[in-house]
C-alpha positions as a printed Julia matrix, in Angstrom:
165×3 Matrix{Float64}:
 122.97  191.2   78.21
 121.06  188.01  77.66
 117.72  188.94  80.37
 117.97  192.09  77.72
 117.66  189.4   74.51
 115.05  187.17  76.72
 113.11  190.58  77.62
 113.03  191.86  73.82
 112.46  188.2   72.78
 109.19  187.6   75.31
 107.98  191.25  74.66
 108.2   190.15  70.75
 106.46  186.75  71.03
 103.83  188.71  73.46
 102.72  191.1   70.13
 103.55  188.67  67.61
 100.79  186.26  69.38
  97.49  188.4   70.0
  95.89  187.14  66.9
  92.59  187.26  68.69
  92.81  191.15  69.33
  90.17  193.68  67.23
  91.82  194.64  64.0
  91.05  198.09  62.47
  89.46  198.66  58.89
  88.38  201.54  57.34
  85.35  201.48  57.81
  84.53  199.18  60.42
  82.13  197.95  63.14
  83.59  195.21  65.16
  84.14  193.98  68.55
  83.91  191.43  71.22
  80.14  189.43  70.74
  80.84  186.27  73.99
  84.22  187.31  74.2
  85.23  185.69  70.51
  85.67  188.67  67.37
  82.87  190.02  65.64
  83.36  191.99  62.91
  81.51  193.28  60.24
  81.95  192.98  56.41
  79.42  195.85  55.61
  78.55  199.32  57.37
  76.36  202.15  56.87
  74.7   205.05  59.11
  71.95  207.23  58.27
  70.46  210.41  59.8
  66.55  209.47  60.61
  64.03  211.42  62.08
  66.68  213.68  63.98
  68.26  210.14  65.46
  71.37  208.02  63.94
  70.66  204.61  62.32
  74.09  202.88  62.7
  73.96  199.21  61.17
  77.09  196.3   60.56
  76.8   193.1   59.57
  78.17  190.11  57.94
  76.87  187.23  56.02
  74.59  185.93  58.64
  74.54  188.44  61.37
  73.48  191.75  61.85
  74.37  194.69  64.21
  71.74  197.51  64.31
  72.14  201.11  67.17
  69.4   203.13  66.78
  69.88  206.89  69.19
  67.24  209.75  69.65
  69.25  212.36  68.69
  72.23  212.83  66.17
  74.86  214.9   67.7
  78.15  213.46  69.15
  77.84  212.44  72.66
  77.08  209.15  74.92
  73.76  207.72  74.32
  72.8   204.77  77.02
  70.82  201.59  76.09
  68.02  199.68  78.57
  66.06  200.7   80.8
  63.56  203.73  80.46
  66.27  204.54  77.49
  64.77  205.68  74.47
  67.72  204.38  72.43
  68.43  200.43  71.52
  71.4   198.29  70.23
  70.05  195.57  68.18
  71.51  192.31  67.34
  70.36  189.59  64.79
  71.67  186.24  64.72
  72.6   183.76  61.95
  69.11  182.06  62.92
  67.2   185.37  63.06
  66.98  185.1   66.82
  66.54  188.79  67.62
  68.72  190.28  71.06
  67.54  194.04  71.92
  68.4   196.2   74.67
  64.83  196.65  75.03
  63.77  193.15  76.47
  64.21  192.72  79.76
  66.32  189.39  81.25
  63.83  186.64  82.77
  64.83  187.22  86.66
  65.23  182.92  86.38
  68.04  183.65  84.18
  69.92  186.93  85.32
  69.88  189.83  87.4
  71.77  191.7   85.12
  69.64  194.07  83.17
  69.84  194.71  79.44
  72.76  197.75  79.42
  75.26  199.47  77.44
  76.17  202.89  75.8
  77.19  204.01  72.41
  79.52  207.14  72.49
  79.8   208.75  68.93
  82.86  210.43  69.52
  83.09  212.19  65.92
  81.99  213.2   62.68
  84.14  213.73  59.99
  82.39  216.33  57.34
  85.1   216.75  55.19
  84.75  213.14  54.12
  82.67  212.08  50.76
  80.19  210.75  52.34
  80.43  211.87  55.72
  81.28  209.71  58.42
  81.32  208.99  62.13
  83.76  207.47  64.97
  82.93  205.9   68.21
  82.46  202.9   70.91
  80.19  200.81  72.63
  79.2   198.33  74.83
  75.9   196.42  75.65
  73.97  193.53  76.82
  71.06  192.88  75.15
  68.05  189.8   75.43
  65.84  187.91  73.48
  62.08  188.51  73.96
  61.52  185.9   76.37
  64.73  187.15  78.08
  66.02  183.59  78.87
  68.73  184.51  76.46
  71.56  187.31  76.57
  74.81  188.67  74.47
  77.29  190.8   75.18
  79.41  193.01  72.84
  82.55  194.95  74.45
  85.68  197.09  73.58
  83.6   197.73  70.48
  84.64  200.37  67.74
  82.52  202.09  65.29
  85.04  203.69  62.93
  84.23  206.05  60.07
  81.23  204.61  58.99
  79.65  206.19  56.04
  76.5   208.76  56.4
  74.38  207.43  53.36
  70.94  207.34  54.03
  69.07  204.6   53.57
  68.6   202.8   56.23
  65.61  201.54  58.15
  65.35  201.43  62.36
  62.32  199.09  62.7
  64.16  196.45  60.68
């Protein structure tokens, strides 16, 4: 009876302590950015030129996925790959899976995916679900973050938004 209590007890203190775990909103964009909780405090999504526009942010820090098309399905970022996660720092230091690592610094290259998973049409506005993942550089590549386990979750469709920002 009492390695049933300890059990129970440890299995308890286990939940009860994973404060540092990704919390769900609706909406949200958040994630792991270095290992430590991002999240943001704003989201939208737009439709632009037959690609999505999915952008998160808080106060100092901005989150930015920009895909060629606009249909559910896994779109990958660096390389040759059309489509870019884009992140913005509290000191406007810009990290793109476009920019390729400085081979001093890694041999990693800039990676990652976005899967939008689904759209929801019967919400006002419409919104979409999904995850994502990526390593992105600054310009001069001597510089790198990484976002994983992230979720994009029923961010709004409303127009608006800009991909070259």
């Amino acid at each position: 009876m009492n390695k049933r209590v300890l059990f129970i007890c440890l299995i308890l203190i286990g939940a009860l302590g994973c404060s540092d775990q990704v919390e769900f909103n609706t909406p949200a964009i958040q994630g792991y950015k270095n290992g430590e909780v991002w999240k943001a405090v704003y989201q939208a999504a737009d439709i632009d030129f037959g690609g999505l526009v999915i952008e998160g942010g808080n106060n100092a820090e901005t989150l930015l996925f920009v895909t060629v098309n606009d249909n559910r399905g896994t779109y990958t970022f660096g390389g040759d790959s059309p489509n870019e996660a884009r992140f913005t720092d509290a000191n406007g230091v810009v990290y793109s899976t476009k920019n390729a690592p400085d081979p001093s610094v890694s041999v990693y290259p800039a990676d990652g995916e976005i899967v939008v998973q689904s759209f929801d049409n019967n919400a006002t506005p419409k919104t979409l679900t999904g995850i994502f993942w990526f390593n992105a550089y600054t310009s001069d590549g001597l510089n790198r973050i990484n976002f994983n386990q992230g979720h994009v979750y029923r961010v709004p469709l409303v127009g608006g938004l800009d991909a070259n920002n």
